[in-house]
C-alpha positions in Angstrom: -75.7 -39.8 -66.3 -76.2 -37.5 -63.8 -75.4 -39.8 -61.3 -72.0 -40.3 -62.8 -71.3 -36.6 -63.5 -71.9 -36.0 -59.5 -69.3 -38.8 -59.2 -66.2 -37.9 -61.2 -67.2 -33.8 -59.3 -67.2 -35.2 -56.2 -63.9 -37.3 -57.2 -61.2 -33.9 -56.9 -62.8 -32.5 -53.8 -63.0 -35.7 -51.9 -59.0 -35.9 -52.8 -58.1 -32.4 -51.9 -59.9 -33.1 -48.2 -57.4 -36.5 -48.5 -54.9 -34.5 -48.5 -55.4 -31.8 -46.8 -56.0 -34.2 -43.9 -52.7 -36.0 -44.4 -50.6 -33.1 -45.1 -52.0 -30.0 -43.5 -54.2 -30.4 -40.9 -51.3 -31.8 -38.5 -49.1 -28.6 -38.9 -52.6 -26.2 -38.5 -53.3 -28.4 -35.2 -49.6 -27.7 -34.1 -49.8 -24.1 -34.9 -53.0 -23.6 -33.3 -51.4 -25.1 -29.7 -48.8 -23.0 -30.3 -51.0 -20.2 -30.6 -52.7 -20.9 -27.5 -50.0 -22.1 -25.2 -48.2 -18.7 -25.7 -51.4 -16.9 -25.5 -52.0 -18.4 -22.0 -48.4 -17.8 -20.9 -48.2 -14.8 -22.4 -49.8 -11.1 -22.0 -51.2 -9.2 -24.8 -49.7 -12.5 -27.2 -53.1 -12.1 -29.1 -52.8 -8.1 -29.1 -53.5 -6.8 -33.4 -50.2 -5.6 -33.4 -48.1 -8.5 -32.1 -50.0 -11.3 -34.5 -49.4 -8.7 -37.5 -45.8 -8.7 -36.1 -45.7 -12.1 -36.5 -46.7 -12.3 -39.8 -43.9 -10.0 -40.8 -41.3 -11.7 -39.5 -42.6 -15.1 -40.9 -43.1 -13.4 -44.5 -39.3 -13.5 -45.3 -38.5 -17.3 -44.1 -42.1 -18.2 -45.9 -40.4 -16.2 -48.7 -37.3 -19.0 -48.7 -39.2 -22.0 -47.4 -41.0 -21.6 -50.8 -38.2 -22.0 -52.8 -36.6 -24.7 -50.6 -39.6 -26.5 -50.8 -39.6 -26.8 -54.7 -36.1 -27.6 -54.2 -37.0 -30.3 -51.8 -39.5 -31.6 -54.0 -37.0 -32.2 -57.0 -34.9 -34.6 -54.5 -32.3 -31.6 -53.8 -31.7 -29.0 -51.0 -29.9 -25.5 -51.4 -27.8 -24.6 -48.4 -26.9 -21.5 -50.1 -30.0 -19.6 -49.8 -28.8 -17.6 -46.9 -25.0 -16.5 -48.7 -27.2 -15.8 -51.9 -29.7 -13.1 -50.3 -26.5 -11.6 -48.8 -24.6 -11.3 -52.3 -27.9 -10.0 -53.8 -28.8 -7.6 -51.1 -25.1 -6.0 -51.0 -25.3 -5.4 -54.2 -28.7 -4.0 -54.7 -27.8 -1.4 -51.6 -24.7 -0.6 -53.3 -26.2 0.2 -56.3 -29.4 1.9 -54.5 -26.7 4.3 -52.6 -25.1 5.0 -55.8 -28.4 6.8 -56.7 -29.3 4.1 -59.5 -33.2 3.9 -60.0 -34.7 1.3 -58.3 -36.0 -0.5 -60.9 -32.7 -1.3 -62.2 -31.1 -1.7 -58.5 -33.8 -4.1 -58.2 -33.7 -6.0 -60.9 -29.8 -6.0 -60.8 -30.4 -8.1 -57.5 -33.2 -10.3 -58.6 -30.5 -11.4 -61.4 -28.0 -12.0 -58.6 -30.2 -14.2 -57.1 -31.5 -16.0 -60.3 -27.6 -16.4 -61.5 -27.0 -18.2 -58.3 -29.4 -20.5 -58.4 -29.2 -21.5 -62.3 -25.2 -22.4 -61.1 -26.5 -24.4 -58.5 -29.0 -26.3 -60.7 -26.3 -26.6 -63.9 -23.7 -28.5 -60.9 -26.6 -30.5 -60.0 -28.2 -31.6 -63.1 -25.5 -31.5 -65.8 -22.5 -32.0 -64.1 -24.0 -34.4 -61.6 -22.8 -33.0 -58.4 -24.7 -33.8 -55.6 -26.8 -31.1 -54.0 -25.6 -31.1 -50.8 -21.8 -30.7 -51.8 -22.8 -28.1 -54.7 -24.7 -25.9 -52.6 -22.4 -26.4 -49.2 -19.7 -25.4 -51.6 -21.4 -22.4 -53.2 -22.6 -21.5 -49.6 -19.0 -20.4 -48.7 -18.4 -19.1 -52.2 -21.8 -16.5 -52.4 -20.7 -15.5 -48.7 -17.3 -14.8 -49.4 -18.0 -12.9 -52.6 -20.7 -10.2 -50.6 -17.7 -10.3 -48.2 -14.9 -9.2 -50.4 -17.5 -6.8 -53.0 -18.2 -5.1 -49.2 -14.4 -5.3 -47.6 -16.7 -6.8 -45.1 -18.5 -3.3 -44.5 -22.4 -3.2 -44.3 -24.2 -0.7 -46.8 -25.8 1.9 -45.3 -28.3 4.8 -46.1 -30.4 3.0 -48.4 -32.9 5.8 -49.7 -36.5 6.5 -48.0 -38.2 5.9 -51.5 -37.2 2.3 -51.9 -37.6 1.4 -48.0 -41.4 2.6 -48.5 -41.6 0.0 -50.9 -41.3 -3.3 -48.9 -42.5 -0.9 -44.9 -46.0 0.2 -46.8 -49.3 -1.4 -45.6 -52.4 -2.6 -47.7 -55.9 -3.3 -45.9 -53.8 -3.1 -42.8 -51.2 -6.0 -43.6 -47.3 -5.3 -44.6 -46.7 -5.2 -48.3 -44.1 -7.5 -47.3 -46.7 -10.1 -46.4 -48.7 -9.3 -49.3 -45.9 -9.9 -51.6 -44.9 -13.3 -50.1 -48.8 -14.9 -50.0 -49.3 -13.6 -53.8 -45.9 -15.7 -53.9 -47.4 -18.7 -52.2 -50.2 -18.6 -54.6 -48.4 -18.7 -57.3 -46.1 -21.5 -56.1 -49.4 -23.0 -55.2 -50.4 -22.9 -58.7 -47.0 -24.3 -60.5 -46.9 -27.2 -58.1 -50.8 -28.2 -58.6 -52.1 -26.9 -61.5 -48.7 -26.7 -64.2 -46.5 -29.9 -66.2 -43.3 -28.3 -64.0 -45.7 -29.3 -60.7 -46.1 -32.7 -62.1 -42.1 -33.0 -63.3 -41.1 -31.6 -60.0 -42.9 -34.7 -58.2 -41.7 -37.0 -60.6 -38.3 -36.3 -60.4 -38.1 -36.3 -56.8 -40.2 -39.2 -56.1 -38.5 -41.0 -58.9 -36.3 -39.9 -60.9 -35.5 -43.3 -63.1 -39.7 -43.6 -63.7 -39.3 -40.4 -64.4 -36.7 -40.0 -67.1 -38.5 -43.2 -68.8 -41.2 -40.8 -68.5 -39.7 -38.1 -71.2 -39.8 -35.5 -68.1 -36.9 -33.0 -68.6 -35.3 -33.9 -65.4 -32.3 -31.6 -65.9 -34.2 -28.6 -67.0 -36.5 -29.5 -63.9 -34.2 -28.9 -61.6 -32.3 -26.5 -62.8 -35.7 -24.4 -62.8 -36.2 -25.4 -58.9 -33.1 -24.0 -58.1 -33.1 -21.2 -60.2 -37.1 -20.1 -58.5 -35.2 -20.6 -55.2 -32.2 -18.0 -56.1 -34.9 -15.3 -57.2 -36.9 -16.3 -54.1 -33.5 -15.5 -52.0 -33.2 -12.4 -53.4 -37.1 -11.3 -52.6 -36.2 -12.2 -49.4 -33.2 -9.7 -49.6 -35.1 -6.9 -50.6 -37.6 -7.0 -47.9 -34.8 -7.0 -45.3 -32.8 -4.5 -46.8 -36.3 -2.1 -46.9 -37.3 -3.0 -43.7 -34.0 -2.0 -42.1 -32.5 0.7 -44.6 -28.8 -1.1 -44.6 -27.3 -4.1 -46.3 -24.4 -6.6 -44.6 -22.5 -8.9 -46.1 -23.1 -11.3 -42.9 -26.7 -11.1 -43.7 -28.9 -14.4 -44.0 -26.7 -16.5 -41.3 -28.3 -19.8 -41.0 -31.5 -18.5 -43.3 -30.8 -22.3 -44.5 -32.1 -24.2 -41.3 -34.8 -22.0 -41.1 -36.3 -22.8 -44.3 -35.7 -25.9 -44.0 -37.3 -27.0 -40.6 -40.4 -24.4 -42.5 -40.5 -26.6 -45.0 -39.9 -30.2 -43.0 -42.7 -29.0 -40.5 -45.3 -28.5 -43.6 -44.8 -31.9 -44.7 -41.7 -32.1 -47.0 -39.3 -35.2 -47.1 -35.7 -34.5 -47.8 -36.0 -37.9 -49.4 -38.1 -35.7 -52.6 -41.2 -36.3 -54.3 -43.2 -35.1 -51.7 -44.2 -30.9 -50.5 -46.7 -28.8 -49.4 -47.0 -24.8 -50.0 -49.6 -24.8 -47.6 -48.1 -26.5 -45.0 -44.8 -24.5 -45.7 -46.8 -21.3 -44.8 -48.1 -23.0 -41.6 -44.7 -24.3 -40.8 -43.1 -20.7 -41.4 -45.7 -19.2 -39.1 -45.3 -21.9 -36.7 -41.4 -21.1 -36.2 -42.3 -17.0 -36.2 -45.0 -17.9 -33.4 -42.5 -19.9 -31.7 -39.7 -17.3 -32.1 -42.1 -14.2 -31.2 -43.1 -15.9 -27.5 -40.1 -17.1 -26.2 -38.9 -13.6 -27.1 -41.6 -12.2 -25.0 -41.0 -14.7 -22.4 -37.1 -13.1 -22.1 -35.8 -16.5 -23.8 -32.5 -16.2 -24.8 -31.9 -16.9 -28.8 -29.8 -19.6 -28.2 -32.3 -21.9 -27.0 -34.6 -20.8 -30.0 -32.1 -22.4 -32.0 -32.2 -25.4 -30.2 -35.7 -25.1 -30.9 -35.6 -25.3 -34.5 -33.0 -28.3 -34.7 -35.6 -30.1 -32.5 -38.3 -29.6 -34.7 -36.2 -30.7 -38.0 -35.7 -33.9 -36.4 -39.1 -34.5 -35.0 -40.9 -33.3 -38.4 -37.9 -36.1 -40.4 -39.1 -38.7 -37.7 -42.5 -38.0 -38.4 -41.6 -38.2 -42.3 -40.0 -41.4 -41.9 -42.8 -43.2 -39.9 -45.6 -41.9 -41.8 -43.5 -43.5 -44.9 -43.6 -46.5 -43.2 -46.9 -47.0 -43.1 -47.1 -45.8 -46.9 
């Protein structure tokens, strides 16, 4: 009996290595060469201040890549992540400079972000849209509504009290990372240990099996998108307090970037497949890669090269390693 007992123990942990393995351990190999090619090339790379810096900037596309990974998941993608932070941080600043409490300015933008999301998901799941279209469309439509609520002006003079919030430090890390790994842990949870985890795979790996299932594929989805909208607007906020101003242009091509954070960690576009801890690495990964060639004097441009290189090796990679599946 005790023999069996050891057995069925032994069972979960010997899977969670399988995976790991599969999943995970590629991206922390890549970031670790990363690490340590810039760290030769590179003076002072390793320096306390310049890894905690790159932890920052990482914290708000991990913040996105979340979402879009849920997203992913489901069998969808949300191009519009990048137009909704804008339309919620505009409006949260606006509101902030009006001397509103933050609570409420707060909130007001969280429900921005949630609203754009749940639109997303209803043109996706009941009116059968396809998510590419819906959220290309609604991409242009969330940019050109922070545009016109602006006149196309930024928001400045966001008060000292709120900007604490999101620049503070806890145990010598940024609240804003902080915030985003309690976010990862929770995402962690939902995809791993909840039914929405479980419908979330179904659906995207196949969403006929799934519906003969009796999973709630619309109400599935519509969650994903929604959790990415209020992720978007997380991601707002921490700009918005880390720089003390709000623009209407903010979040320009926020998209690719949680995307290629996500595609590195082990998502397929194709659905039914994702990874919050390889979205982390793959976050970090593009902040590593961002925060070198910047010390190297690389100009931005070629950065963005960078990414759209790495989409397409991480979708090769996808599509071979299906292959074999």
């Amino acid at each position: 009996m005790t023999d069996v007992t050891e057995h069925r123990a032994a069972r979960p942990r010997a899977e969670f290595l399988h995976r790991f393995s599969l999943r995970d351990a590629g991206t922390l190999i890549g970031l670790v060469v990363i690490l340590a090619v810039f760290g030769a090339l590179v003076p002072g790379f390793f320096a306390e201040r310049n890894l905690i810096n790159i932890l920052q900037q990482s914290s708000i596309n991990a913040c996105l890549a979340l979402g879009m990974t849920l997203v992913i998941i489901s069998g969808g993608i949300d191009l519009s992540v990048g137009p909704t932070a804008a339309l919620s941080a505009v409006i949260s600043a606006s509101m902030l400079v009006a001397g509103v409490p933050f609570p409420l300015a707060i909130a007001a933008g969280f429900a921005i972000g949630l609203v754009c999301g749940l639109l997303n998901g209803v043109l996706v799941a009941y009116v059968g849209l396809q998510p590419f279209i819906v959220t290309l469309g609604t991409l242009s439509t969330y940019r050109a509504l922070a545009l016109i609520y602006t006149g196309g002006n930024p928001v400045l003079g966001l008060p000292a009290g709120f900007r604490a919030i999101f620049n503070g430090s806890l145990f010598g890390l940024p609240l804003a990372v902080i915030i985003v790994a309690v976010v990862a842990l929770i995402a962690w949870i939902i995809l791993k240990k909840t039914p929405f985890g479980e419908y979330l795979l179904a659906v995207g790996g196949n969403e006929e099996a799934a519906y003969i299932a009796g999973v709630p594929i619309a109400r599935t989805k519509i969650a994903a998108y929604a959790i990415s909208g209020l992720l978007a607007a997380l991601a707002a906020q921490i700009l918005i307090g880390r720089l003390g101003a709000a623009e209407p242009i903010l979040g320009n091509l926020w998209e690719l970037d949680a995307i290629a954070a996500a595609a590195i960690g082990g998502a397929s576009l194709m659905g039914g497949k994702g990874s919050v801890v390889g979205t982390i690495l793959g976050a970090v990964i593009l902040g590593t890669m961002r925060n070198g060639l910047t010390l190297m004097n690389v100009q931005s441009f070629y950065q963005l090269l960078a990414t759209g290189l790495i989409i397409l090796a991480a979708m090769l990679i996808d599509r071979v390693t299906r292959g074999r599946g």
